[in-house]
N, C-alpha and C positions, 0 to 999 in steps of 0.2 A: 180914024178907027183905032179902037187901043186892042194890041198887042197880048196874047195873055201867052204865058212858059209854063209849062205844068210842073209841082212840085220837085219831080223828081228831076227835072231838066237843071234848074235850079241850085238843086243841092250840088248837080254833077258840076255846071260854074261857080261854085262857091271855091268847091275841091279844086280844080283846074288851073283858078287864079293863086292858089299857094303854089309857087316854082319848087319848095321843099318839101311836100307829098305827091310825090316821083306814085308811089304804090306799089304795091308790094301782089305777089302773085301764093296762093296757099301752097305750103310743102307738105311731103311724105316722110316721117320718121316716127322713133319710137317713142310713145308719151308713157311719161309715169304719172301715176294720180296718187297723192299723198294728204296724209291726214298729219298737221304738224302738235307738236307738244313739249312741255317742257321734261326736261328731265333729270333725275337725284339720282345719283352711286348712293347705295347703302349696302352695308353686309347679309348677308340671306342669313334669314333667321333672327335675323337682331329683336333681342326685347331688353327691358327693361327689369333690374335686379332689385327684389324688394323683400324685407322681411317680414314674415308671418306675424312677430311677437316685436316688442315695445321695449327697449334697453337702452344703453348708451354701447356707443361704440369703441370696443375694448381693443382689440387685433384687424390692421390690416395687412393679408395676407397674400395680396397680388398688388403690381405695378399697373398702371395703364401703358399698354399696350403687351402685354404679357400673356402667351399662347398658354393657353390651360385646358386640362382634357374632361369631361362629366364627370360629377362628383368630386370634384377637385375643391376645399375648402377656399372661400375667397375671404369672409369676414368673421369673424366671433364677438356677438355680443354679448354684453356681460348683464345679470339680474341674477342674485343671491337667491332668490325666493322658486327659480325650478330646481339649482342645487338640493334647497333645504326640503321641498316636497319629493324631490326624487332618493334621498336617503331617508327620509321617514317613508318611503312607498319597501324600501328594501328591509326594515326592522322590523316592519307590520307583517314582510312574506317572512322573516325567519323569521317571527315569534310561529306564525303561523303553521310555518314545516315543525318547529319542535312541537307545535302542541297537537301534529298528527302521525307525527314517526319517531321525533330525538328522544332523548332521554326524558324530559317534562311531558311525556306522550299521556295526555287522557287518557287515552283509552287503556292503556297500560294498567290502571287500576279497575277499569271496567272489565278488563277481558279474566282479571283477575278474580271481580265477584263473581262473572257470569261461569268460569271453571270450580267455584266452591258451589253454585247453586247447581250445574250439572251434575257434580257427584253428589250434593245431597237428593235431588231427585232422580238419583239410577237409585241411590239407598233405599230411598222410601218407596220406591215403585216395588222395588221387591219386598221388600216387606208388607204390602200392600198384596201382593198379589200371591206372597206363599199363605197369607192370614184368611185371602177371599177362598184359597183352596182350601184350608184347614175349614172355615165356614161352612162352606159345602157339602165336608164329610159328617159335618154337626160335630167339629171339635175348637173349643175355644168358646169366650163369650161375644155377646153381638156388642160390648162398650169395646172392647180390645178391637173387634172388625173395624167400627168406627172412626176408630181414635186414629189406625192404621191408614185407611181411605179418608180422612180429613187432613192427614200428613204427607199423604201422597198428591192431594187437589194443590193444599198450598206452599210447596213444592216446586209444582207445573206451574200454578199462578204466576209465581217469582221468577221462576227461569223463565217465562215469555214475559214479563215485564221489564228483567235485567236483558233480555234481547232487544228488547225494543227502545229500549234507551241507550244499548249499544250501539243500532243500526244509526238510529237518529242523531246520536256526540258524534258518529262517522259519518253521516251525510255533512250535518253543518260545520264540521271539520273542515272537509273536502271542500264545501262551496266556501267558507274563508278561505282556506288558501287558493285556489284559483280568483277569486276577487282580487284577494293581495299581489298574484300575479299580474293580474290585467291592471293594475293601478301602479305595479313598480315598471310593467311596459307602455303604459302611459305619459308616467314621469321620465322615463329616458326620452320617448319623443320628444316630450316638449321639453327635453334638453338639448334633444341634437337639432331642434328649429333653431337654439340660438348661432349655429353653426352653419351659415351660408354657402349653401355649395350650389357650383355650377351645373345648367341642363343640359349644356351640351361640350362638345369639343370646338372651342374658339377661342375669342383673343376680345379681350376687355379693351374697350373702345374707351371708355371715360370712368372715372368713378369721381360720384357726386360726394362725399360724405369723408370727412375726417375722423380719427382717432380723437374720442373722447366728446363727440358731437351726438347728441340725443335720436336713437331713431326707432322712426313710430311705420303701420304700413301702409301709411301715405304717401311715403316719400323714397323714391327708387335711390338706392345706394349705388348704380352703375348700370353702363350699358354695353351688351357683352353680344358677339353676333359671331359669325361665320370666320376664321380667318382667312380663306383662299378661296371662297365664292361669291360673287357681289353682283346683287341685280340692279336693273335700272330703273327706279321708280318714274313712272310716266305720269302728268297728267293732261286728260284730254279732256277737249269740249265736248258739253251734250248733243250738240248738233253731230258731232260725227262719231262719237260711240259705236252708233248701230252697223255703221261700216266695218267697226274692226271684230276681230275673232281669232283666235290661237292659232299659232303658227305663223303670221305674216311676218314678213321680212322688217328689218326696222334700219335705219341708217342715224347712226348715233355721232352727233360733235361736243365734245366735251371743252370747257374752258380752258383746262390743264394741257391738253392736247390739241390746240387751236389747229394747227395745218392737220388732222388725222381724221378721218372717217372710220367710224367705227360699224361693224355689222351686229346685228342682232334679230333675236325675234320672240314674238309677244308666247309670255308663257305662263300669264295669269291675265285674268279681266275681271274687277271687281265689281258687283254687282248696284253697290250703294254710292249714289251719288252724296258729295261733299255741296249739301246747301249752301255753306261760304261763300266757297268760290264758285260752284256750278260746274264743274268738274267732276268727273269718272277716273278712277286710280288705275294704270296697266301696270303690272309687272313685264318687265321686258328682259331677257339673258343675252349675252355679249356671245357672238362665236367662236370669240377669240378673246380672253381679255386684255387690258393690256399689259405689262409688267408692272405698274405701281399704281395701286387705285387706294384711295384714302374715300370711309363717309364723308358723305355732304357734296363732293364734287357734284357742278354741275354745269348743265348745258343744256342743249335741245336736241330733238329726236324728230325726224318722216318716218312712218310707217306707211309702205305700202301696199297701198289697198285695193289698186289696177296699174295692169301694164298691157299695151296692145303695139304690136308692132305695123311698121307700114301703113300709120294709119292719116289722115288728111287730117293737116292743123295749121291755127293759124294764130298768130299773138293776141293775148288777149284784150288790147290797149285796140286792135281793129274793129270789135265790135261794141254797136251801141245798139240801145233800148234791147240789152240781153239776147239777141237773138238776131240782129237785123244789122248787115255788111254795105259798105258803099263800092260800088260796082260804076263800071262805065255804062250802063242800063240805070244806074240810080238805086234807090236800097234795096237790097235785096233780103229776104228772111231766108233765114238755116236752120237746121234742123243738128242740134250740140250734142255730143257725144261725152267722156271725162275729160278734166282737165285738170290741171295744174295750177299752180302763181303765175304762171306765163303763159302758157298756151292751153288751146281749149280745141277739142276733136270736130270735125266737120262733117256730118252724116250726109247730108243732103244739102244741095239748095247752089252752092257754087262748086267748080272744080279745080287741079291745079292749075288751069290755063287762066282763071279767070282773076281778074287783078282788080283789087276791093286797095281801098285807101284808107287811111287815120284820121277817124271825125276830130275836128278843131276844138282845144280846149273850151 
């Protein structure tokens, strides 16, 4: 008669002939569940300095590593051609102010006909009007009324015509010189563009670009960030993204500071993943920084994204096919709660008395 062992009997002598898987019974402690990533020290705020306009590089005016406050001049490039249009924008406004107010004033000869045709037509109004009176009385002739009333119309004609050519030399007076205005504050711009100042209050990280070397605004002249605040760039995989969220705690090792744990926690989450690598960018802030942090430092980072205390766990090397424990009953299935690199939560299915073994390479 053959013998039959049912699988699980089986498995349990498989486990029993190894003298070196004693087994192990599940414990109670505190698990943390962590999302890992890599991580970059950079200065908050850091960008990249670049110019507006196309010159050679005439003055530089900052060192690398050199604290400088907003609007603080870093570079001056040099191009003749905003000089020579910003002095011709300034000849064009004073010609423009004398020939509406200096001495060369237009209007000055106009305002001077339009006071001789005012007093010749007060003259001839009145003469016009004591002649229409004498008319009236029937005394005088009607060529004399005439001749009076044709001297009195073109007169008026005249003085609203020298008004009207007054008004008009004054309006497009006026609208030249406010053009010349807006065109010599024009050219001061695009003078002070060749004059590189800083956006913020920081401390110039690198500058790309020498005295007497061609720059166009392609090509960033220096990198200039935060001096005394520095985040941690993180980045994380797509698969755990969805876990994290603002504010979680973060435990930061940096290469520079090998034996040091660092604390922090997430205080940006970028939205766009990096097709490249398939990667999600975190901003993360240190709670403490440490005293010397230089760009570029790097290391890695746990962000935690659960902790539960007291809770049933067991190494994670004890279970196989995901879910399923070796028991003195034979496999047993569980029911997995978070885990860790190491240990993984036990909701159901064994307890701490119950003693499950390490399946055989």
């Amino acid at each position: 008669m053959r013998t039959r062992i049912s699988i699980p009997v089986i498995a349990l002598l498989i486990f029993s002939c190894n003298p070196d898987n004693e087994g192990i019974t599940p414990e109670k402690t505190t698990l943390v569940e962590s999302v890992y990533a890599s991580a970059l020290v950079q200065p908050d705020s850091l960008y990249e300095v670049y110019s507006s306009v196309t010159g050679i590089l005439d003055k530089q005016l900052v060192e690398e590593g050199d604290t400088v406050s907003k609007g603080q001049a870093l570079f001056q490039i040099f191009n003749k051609m905003p000089e020579l249009n910003r002095e011709n924008a300034r000849l064009n406004l004073q010609l423009a102010q004398e020939e509406l107010s200096g001495n060369a004033a237009i209007l000055d000869g106009l305002e001077k006909e339009l006071h001789t045709a005012r007093l010749k037509f007060y003259n001839d109004s009145i003469n016009f009007i004591r002649q229409k009176r004498l008319w009236e009385q029937g005394i005088g002739s009607n060529a004399e009324y005439d001749t009076r009333k044709l001297q009195y119309e073109s007169s008026l004609n005249n003085l609203q015509a020298l008004q009207n050519s007054f008004d008009r030399t004054e309006n497009d007076l006026q609208t030249r010189m406010k053009q010349a205005e807006n065109s010599f504050q024009t050219a001061i711009v695009n003078t002070a563009d060749f004059t590189i100042t800083s956006k913020i209050n920081g401390k110039v990280y690198a500058i790309h670009k020498n005295e007497g070397e061609i720059i166009t605004a392609q090509q960033p002249l220096a990198s200039m960030g935060k001096s005394s605040f520095f985040i941690v760039e993180l980045l994380v995989d797509e698969v755990d993204i969805v876990t994290l969220k603002k504010g979680q705690n973060v435990l930061i090792t940096l290469d520079a500071y090998s034996d040091t744990v660092f604390e922090g926690k997430i205080d940006k989450i970028y939205p766009q993943k990096d097709e490249r690598t398939q990667t999600f960018k975190v901003d993360a802030v240190f709670n403490q920084m440490p005293q010397v942090l230089y760009p570029g430092l790097a290391g890695e980072a746990n962000i935690i994204v659960a902790q539960k205390e007291n809770v049933l766990t067991i190494p994670l090397e004890y279970l196989t096919d995901d879910n399923m424990v070796m028991t003195n009953d034979g496999l047993q299935e569980v029911i997995l709660g978070i885990r860790n690199l190491k240990k993984v939560e036990i909701l159901s299915g064994i307890d701490e008395h119950t003693k499950i073994y390490k399946p055989e390479p």
